[in-house]
TIZA-533018 format. One record per residue (C-alpha): z, y, x; residue number from 1. Coordinates in Angstrom, 2 decimals, decimal comma, m for minus. Layout:
N
       Z       Y       X num
       Z       Y       X NUM
...
This chain:
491
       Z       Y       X num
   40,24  223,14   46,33   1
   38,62  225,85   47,52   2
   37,33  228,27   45,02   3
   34,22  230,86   45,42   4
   34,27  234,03   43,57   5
   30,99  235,95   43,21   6
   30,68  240,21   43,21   7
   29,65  240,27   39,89   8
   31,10  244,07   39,07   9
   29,23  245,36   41,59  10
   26,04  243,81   39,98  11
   26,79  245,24   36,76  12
   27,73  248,53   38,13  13
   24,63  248,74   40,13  14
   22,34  247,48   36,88  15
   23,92  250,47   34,80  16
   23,37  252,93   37,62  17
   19,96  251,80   36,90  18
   18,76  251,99   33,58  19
   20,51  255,27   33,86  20
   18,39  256,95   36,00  21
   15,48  255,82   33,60  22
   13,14  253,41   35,98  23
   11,36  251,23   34,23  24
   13,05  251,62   30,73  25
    9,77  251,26   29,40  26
    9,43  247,88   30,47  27
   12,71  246,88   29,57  28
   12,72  243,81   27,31  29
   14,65  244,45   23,20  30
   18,16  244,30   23,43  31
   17,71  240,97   21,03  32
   15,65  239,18   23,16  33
   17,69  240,06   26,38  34
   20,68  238,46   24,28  35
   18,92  235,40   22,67  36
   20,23  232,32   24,56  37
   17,12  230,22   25,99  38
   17,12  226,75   24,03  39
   17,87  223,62   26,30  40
   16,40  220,18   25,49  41
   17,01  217,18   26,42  42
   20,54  217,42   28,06  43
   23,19  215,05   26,53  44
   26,63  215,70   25,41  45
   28,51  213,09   26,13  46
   31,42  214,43   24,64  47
   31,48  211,91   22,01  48
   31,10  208,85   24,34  49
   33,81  209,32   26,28  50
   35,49  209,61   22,79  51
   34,62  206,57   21,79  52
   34,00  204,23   25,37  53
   37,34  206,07   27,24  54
   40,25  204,56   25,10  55
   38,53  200,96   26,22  56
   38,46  201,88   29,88  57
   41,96  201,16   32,17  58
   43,53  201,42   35,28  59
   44,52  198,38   37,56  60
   46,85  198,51   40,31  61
   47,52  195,34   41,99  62
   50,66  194,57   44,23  63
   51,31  192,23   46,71  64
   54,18  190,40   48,22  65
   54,60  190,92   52,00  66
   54,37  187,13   53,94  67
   55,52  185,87   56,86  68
   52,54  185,64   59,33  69
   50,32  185,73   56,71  70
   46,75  187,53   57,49  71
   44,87  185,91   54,13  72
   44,50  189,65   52,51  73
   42,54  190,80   56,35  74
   40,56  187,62   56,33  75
   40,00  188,19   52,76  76
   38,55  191,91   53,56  77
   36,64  190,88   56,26  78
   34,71  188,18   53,90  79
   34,02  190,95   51,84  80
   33,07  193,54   54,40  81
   30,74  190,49   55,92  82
   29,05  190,43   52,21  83
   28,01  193,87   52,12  84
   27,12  194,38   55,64  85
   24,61  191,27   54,72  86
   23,37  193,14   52,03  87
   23,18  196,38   52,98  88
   23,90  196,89   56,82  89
   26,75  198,89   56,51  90
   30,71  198,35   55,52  91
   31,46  198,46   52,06  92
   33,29  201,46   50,79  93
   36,66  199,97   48,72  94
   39,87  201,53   48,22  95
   41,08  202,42   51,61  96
   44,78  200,65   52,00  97
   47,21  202,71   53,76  98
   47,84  201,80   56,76  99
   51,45  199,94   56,88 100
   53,89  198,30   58,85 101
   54,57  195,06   57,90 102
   57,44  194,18   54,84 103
   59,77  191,67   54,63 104
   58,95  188,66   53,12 105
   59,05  188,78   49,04 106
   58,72  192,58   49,26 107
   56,17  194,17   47,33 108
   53,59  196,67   48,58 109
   51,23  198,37   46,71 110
   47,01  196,98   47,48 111
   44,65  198,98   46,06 112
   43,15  200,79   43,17 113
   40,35  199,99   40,13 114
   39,66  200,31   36,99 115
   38,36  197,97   34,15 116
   37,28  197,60   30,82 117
   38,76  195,80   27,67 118
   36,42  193,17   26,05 119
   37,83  191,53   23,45 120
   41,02  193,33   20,93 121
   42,78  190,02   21,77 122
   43,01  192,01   26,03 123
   40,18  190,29   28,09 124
   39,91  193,01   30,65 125
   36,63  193,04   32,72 126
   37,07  194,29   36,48 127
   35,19  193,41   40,15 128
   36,45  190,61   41,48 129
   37,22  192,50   45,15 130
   39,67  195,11   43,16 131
   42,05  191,79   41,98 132
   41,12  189,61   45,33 133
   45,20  188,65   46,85 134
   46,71  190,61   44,34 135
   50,13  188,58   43,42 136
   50,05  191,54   40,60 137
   47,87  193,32   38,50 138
   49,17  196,20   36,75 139
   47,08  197,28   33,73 140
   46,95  201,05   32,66 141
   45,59  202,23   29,13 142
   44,54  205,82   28,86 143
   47,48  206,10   25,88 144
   49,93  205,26   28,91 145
   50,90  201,87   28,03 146
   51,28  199,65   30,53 147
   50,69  196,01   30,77 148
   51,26  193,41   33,77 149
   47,86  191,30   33,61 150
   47,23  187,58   34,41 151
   44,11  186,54   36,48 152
   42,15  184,49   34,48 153
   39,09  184,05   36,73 154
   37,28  185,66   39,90 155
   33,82  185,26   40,88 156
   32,86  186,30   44,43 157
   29,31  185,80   44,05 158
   28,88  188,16   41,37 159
   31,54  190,40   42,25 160
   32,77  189,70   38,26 161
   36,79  189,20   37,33 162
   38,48  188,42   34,11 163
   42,32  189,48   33,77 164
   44,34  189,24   30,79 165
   46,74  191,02   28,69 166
   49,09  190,83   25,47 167
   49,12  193,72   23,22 168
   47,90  193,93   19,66 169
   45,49  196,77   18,29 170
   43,89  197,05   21,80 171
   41,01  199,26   21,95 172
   37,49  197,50   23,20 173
   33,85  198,77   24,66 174
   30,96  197,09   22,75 175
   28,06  195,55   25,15 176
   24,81  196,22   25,53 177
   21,37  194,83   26,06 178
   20,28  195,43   29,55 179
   16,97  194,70   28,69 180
   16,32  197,98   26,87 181
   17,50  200,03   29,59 182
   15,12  201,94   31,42 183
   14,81  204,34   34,25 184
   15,29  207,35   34,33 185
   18,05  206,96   31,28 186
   21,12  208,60   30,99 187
   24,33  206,79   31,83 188
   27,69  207,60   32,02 189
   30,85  206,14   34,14 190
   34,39  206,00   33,65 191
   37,27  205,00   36,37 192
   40,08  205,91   38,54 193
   38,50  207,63   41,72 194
   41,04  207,98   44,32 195
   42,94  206,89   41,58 196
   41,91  209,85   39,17 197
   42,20  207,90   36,00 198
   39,80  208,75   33,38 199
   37,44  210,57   35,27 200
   34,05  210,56   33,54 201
   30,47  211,12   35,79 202
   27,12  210,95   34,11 203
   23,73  210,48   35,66 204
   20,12  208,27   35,83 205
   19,03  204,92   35,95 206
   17,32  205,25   39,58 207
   15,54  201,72   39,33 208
   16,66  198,14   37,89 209
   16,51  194,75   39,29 210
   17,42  196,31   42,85 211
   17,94  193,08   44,74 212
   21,07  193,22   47,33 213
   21,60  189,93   47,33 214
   21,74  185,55   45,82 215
   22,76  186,24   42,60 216
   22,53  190,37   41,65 217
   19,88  192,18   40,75 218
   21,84  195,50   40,42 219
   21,05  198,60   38,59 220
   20,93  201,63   40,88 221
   21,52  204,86   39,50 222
   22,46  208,02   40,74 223
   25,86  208,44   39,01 224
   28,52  209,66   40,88 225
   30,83  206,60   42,32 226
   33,54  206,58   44,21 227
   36,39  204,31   45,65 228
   38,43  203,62   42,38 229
   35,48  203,33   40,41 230
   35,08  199,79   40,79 231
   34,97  197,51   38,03 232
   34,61  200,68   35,30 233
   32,33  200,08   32,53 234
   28,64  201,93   33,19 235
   27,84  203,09   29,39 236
   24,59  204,43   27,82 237
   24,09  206,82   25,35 238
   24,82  204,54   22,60 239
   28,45  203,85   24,04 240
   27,39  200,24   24,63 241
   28,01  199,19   28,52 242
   25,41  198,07   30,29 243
   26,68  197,86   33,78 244
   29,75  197,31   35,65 245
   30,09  200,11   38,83 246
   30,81  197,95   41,71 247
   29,16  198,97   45,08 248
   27,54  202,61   46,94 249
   25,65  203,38   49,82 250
   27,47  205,58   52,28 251
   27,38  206,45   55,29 252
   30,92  208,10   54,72 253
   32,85  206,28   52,71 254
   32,17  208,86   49,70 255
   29,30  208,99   47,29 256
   25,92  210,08   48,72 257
   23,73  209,62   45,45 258
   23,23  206,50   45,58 259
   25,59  203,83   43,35 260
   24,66  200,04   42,10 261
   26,42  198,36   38,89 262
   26,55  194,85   37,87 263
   24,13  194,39   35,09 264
   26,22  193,09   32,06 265
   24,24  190,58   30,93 266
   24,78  188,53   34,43 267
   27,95  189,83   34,11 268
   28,73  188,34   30,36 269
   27,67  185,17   31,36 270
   30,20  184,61   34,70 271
   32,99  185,93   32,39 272
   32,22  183,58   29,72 273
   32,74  180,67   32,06 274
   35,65  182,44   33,27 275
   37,79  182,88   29,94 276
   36,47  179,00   29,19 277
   37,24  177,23   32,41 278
   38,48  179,66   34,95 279
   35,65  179,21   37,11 280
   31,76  179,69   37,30 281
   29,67  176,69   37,39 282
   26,27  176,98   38,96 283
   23,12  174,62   40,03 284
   21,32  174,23   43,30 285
   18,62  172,08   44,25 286
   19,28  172,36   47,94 287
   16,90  174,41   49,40 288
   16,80  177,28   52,25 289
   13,98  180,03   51,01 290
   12,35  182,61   52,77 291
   10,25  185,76   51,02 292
    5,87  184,81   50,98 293
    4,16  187,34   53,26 294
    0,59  189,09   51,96 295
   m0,80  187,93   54,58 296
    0,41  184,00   54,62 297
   m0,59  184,09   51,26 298
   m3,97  185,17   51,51 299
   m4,41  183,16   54,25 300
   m3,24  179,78   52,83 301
   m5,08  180,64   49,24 302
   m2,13  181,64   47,40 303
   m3,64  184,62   46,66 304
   m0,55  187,27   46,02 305
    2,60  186,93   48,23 306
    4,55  185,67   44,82 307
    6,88  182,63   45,17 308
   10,16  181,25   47,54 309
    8,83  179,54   50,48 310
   10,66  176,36   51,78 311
   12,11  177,12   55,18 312
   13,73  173,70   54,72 313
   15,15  170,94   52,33 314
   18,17  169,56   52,72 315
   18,51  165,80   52,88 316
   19,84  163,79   50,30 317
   19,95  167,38   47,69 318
   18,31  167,40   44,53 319
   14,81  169,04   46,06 320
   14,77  165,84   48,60 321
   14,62  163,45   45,84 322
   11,88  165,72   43,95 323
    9,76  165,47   47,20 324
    9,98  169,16   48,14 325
    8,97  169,56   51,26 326
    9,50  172,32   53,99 327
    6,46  174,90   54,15 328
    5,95  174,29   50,28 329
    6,21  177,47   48,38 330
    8,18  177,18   44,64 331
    5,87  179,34   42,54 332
    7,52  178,37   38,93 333
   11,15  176,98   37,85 334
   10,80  175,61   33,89 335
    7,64  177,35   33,76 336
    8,93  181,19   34,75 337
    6,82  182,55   37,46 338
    8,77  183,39   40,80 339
    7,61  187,02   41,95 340
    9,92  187,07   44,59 341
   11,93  184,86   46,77 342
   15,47  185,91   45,37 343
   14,67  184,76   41,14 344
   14,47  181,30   42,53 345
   18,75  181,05   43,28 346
   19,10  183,09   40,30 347
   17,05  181,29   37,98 348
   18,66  177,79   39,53 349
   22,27  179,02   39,48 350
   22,37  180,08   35,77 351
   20,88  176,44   35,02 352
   23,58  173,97   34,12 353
   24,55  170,68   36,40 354
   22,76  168,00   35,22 355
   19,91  169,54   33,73 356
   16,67  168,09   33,97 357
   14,02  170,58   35,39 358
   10,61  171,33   36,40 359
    9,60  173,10   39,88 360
    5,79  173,91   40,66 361
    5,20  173,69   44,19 362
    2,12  175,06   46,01 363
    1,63  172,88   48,78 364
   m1,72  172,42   50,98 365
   m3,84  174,85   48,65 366
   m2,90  173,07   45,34 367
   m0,32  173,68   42,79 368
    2,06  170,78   41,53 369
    4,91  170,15   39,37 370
    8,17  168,42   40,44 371
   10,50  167,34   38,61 372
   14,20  167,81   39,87 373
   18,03  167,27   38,60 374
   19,87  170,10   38,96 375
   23,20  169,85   40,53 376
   26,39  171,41   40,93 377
   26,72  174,25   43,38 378
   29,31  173,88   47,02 379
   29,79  176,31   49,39 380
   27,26  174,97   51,72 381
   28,00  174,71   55,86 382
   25,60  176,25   58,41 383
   23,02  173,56   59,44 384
   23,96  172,00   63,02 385
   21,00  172,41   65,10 386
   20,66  168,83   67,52 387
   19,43  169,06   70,68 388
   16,06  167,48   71,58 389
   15,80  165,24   74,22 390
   13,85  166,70   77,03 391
   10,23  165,33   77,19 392
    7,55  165,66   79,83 393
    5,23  167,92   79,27 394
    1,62  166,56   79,08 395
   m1,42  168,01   79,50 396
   m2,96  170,44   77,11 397
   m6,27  169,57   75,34 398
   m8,47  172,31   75,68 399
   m8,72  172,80   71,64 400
   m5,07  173,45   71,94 401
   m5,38  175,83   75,09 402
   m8,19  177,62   73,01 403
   m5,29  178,65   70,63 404
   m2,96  179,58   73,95 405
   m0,90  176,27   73,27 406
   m0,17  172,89   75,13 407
    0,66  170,62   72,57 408
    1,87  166,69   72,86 409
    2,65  163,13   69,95 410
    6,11  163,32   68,39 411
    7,99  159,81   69,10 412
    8,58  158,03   66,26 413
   12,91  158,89   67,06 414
   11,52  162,62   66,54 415
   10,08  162,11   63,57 416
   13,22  160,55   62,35 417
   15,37  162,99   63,72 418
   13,44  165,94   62,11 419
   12,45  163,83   58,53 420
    9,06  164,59   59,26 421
    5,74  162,94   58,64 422
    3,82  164,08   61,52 423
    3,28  166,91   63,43 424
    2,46  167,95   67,08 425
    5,04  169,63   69,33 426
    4,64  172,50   71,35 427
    5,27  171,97   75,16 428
    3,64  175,59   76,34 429
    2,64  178,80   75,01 430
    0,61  181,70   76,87 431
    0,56  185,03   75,54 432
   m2,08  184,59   72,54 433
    0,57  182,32   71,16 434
    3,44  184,38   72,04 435
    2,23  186,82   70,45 436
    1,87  185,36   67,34 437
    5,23  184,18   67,42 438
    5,02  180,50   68,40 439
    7,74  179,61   70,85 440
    8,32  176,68   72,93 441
   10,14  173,28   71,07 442
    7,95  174,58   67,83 443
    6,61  171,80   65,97 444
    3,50  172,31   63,73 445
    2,63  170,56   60,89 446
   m0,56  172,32   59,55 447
   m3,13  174,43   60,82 448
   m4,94  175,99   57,39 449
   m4,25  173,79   54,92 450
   m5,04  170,73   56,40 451
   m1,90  168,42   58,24 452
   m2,21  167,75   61,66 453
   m0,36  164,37   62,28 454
   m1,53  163,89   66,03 455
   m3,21  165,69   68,70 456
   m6,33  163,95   67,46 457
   m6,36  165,69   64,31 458
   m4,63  168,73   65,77 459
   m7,75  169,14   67,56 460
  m10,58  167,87   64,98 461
   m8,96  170,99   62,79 462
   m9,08  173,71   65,21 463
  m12,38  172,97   66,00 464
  m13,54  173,80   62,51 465
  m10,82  176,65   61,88 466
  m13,12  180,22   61,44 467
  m12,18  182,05   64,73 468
  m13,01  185,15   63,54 469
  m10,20  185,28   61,29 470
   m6,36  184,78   61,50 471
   m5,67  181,19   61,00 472
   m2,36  180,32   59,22 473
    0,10  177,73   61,03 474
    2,92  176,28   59,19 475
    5,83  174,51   61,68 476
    9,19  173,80   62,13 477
   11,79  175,28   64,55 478
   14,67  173,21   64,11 479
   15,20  172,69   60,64 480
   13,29  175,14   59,47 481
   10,13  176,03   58,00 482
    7,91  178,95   58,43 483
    4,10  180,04   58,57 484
    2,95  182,55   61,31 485
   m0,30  184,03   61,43 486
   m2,94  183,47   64,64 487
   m5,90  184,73   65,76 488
   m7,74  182,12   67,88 489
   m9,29  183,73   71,03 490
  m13,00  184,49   71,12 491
């Protein structure tokens, strides 16, 4: 560490030299008010916190046992790395591993570095999931020095949340808080093992809430200083109750650069609740792909606000197929809670229970309507395949369609099928107005406005009466998706 030391002697020297002389004596302030410390407000001391949060807070070091062949832990990593750079479009900073030849099978190398929190007296430790992910061993460090080996109880990638386990008796334990009372531009204070650093203790602000990075987290960012080691330490406010477990940054470097997201506890409470019950996390789907609402496809289609999750498509056979969601609708509601943005719809869904019987509203052709849907069980779900279409001729263009820049043709009755479409017209052609908008070649569009176009016939009866003085939305499908583009017809 490299330490600066400032010329203060020669200050002082200099001052005396100074008032000696006698400049400005006479303007010199009393002696008592040169000496009366200046009153600060509104800085905590968070002396007593760490007092009272730090004997909850461990260590975890996790081991694991060298395998033949085995690459699980890389592949593992690279999930992980894939998740953030998704997220955030950049690696995740983690404990760096050492870089090591491989050991013989059955030997044990250390993994990596966390820290955690103790929920319950009875040793229900909290901790991310990615500190514990491989680990054939997870060593458990209190700050009094004992030490306990700790038994997974549950991980939840999703969420990022872990439960581990350990026997002792008269275990120290945080108390929660309610997440919903924390605001920004509070206080908050964090406790981990930085490059393994235990008990290291970093205070700072709530920077915003909700901060969506992803399905299932709406993190709380805050400006606290984070580092790798920090993961899965309790985020505590200046009541001592945690309110956040410190799981991600954003860096450039690796290090901190201001900038740190924690796991809001009450999401968190409710994965390791299912965790210490069954092991695992149980969540619902209804079987939908979603997309964010635009301003302007909103205002063009009579939404209004860009507020809701708009159906890119359904999947067949899913809960949301046998509501009679369809792709291009846009799920405003879920039990009567208003979607603002795209991401509350799969959190909403997922903390719903299997089974449950539910109510979507669905804006769909300028009206509102409610669905009514059966929850189901969520499965890691496999990219759709995207089938080839058969090659077509192309036919002419009507000239309502080549006012738009399009050549459009029928869908056969096999397409239709194929696609589990109504109707529609298909794009065979697009000139630059088109392009432009973003149509492409293969498209097939189901709506001009909010009117359905299930032939060329009624493709063109609509544009004729579309205003052409102002953008005219066009939902269609490419592939099996959903979408709405914006475009202005040519004068």
């Amino acid at each position: 560490m490299i330490r600066t030391r400032f010329p203060l002697l020669r200050s002082v020297a200099l001052a005396a030299a100074f008032v000696a002389s006698g400049a400005a004596v006479l303007h010199a302030p009393p002696a008592a008010a040169q000496s009366a410390p200046q009153p600060r407000t509104g800085l905590p001391d968070f002396t007593d916190l760490v007092e009272q949060v730090g004997p909850a807070v461990v260590n975890i070091r996790t081991v694991e046992r060298a395998r033949a062949g085995s690459q699980q832990q890389g592949q593992a990593d690279d999930e992980m790395q894939e998740l953030f750079r998704r997220f955030f479009g950049m690696p995740m900073p983690n404990v760096p591993r050492s870089p090591r030849a491989p050991g013989q099978p059955g030997e044990e190398q250390p993994r990596g570095v966390g820290s955690g929190f103790i929920l319950s007296q009875d040793g229900f430790v909290m901790t991310n999931a990615h500190v514990v992910e491989g680990a054939d061993e997870v060593l458990v460090t209190l700050p009094d020095k004992r030490e306990f080996k700790a038994k997974i109880v549950g991980a939840d990638k999703r969420t990022d949340v872990a439960v581990v386990k350990i026997e002792g008796t008269g275990l120290p334990f945080v108390k929660i808080g309610d997440v919903s009372k924390l605001k920004v531009g509070e206080w908050v204070m964090a406790i981990g093992s930085p490059f393994g650093l235990e008990n290291t203790v970093t205070a700072g602000i709530v920077s915003a809430k909700a901060r969506d990075t992803g399905d299932y987290l709406p993190f709380i960012q805050t400006d606290v200083a984070i580092n790798p080691g920090n993961s899965g330490g309790p985020l505590v406010n200046l009541r001592g109750e945690v309110v956040g477990i410190n799981s991600q940054i954003y860096s450039r470097s690796g290090g901190f650069m201001g900038i740190s997201f924690a796991i809001p506890m009450d999401e968190a409470a409710r994965v390791a609740e299912q965790l210490r019950t069954t092991g695992r996390v149980s969540r619902g789907r209804i079987g939908v792909q979603i997309d964010q609402v635009t301003k302007d496809v909103a205002e063009s289609i009579g939404l209004g606000k860009p507020q809701g999750a708009l159906v890119r498509s359904v999947e067949s056979g899913s809960p949301a197929d046998k509501a009679g969601v369809e792709a291009g609708d846009i799920i405003t509601k879920f039990n009567g809670q208003a979607i603002d943005k795209a991401t509350d719809l799969p959190r909403l869904v997922g903390n719903t229970k299997p089974g449950t019987r539910s109510t979507i509203t669905v804006f769909r052709r300028g009206a509102m309507r409610d669905l009514g849907v059966q929850i189901a069980e969520f499965e890691p779900e496999k990219p759709p395949v995207r089938k080839a279409q058969a090659p077509d001729d192309r036919p002419k263009g009507s000239p309502a369609a080549q006012s738009l820049g399009l050549v459009v043709s029928e869908l056969t009755d096999a397409q239709k099928k194929e696609l589990k479409i109504k109707g529609g017209v298909k794009v065979d052609a697009v000139t630059d107005l088109a392009q432009r908008s973003g149509i492409r070649e293969g498209d097939i569009i189901v709506a001009i406005g909010n009117t359905e176009v299930n032939s060329v016939r009624e493709f063109d009866a609509t544009v004729a009466k579309v205003d052409r003085s102002k953008a005219v939305p066009v939902l269609l499908r490419r592939g099996e998706l959903a979408t709405y583009l914006l475009l202005r017809p040519a004068r």
